[in-house]
Structure formats: structure tokens, C-alpha cells
N, C-alpha and C positions, 0 to 999 in steps of 0.2 A: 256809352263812354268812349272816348277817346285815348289811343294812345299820346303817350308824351309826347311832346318832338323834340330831337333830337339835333342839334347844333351844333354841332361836332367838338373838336377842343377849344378851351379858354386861350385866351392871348396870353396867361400865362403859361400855360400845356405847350404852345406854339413857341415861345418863345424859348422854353426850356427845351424840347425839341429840338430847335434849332443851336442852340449852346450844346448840346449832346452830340449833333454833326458836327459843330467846330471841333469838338474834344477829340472825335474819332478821327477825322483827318488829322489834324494835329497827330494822334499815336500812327498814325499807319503812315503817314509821312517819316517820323523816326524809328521805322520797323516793326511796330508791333503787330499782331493780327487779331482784328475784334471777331470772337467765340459771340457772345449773347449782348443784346441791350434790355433795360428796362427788366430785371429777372426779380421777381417780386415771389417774398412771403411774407406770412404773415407776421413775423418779425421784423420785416423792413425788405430797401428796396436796392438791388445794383444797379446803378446806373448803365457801369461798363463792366463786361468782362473781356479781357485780352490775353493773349500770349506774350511774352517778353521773352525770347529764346524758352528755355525750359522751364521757365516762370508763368503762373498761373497771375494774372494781375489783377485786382478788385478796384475799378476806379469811380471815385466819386466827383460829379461835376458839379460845380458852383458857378451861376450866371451873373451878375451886380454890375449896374447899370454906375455905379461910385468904383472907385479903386482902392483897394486896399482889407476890405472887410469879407470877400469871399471866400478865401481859408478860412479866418478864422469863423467862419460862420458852422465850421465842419467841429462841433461842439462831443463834446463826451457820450451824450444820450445818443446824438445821432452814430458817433462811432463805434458805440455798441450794436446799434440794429445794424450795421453793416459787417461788422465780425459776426452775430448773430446769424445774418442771411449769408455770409461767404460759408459758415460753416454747412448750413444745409444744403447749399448750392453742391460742397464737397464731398457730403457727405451721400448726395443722393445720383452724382455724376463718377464719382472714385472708390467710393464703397470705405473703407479703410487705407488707403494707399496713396496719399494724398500727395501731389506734386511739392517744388517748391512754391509759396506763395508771397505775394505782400499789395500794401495799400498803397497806391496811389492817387494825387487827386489834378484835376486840371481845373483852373479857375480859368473865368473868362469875361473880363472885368475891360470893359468898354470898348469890346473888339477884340483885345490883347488878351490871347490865349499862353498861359504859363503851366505847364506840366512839372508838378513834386512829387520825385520817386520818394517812394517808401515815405508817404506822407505823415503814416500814425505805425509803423510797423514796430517801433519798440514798446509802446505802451503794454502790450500783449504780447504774447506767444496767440498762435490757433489754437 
């Protein structure tokens, strides 16, 4: 028997990838400094995590090839598994002592990268 072969990532893996480097230049061109990418539990996944001065930032990135629909594509279920996984992120890097935090997202809809502070931060508390 044979091992599988392996192909590397999909054009969509690549493409999103590459919408993940726009996002991060985009924040570190306005100051931010990215801590982690890709921080996965089993509850779901961080795209970005940043610093924002003394702000811990949870950022979710949307890529669409149309304009207009990649906010809102940042739906309820999903922004649960992302409070869900920022919680264990904090919980397993801060113990109880958790900085300030909040959500933001960068869409990047035909090239044009748009950065929404505090994109879902009222719906919830942490």
C-alpha cells in the first residue's frame, strides 16, 4: 500500500492565505502588531490575533471576489465560535487576568482591503 500524496493547499487554502497577508499588512501598516495566525480549537478558528496598544484584538478575515457581502458573511454561528475560541485562547495564555479585548474584522473584497474596529464587540461581553 501506498501512502496518499499530498498536494499541498487547495486554491481556496491559497487564496485565503493570501487575503490573511493582505489583512496583516493592512493592521501593521496602522500600528498593530500580529501575536498569532490561524489559532485553532476545537470550537472554531482566529484568523488574526493582534495587539492594538493595550488591546488584545481577535480579527476575522473575509476574502469575496463581489463587493459588498463579506461582513456580512461574519454571521451569528460563526461569531460565536470566535468568542468561543478567543475565550480559550485567553484563557490558556492569561490564566484569569485577561487584558482589554475586542472583535475586529478586515474584509477584502476585490483587492480593497477595509479594516471594522470593534466589528461585533457589543453583541457580547467575554
Amino acid at each position: 500500500m501506498h501512502a496518499p500524496l499530498r498536494f499541498g493547499r487547495s486554491i481556496l487554502q491559497r487564496r485565503g492565505a493570501q487575503g490573511e497577508d493582505l489583512a496583516c499588512a493592512h493592521l501593521v501598516r496602522h500600528g498593530l502588531r500580529i501575536i498569532a495566525r490561524n489559532v485553532r480549537f476545537r470550537s472554531g478558528e482566529i484568523d488574526i490575533v493582534a495587539r492594538d496598544g493595550d488591546a488584545l484584538v481577535f480579527v476575522e478575515v473575509r476574502l469575496r471576489n463581489r463587493t459588498g457581502d463579506a461582513a456580512a458573511s461574519i454571521d451569528r454561528i460563526k461569531r460565536g465560535k470566535i468568542r468561543r475560541a478567543a475565550r480559550l485562547y485567553l484563557c490558556a495564555r492569561f490564566g484569569d487576568r485577561w487584558p482589554v479585548c475586542r472583535y475586529d474584522a478586515v474584509t477584502v473584497e476585490r483587492g480593497a482591503v477595509s479594516w471594522l474596529r470593534s466589528a461585533f464587540d457589543d453583541e457580547e461581553s467575554f
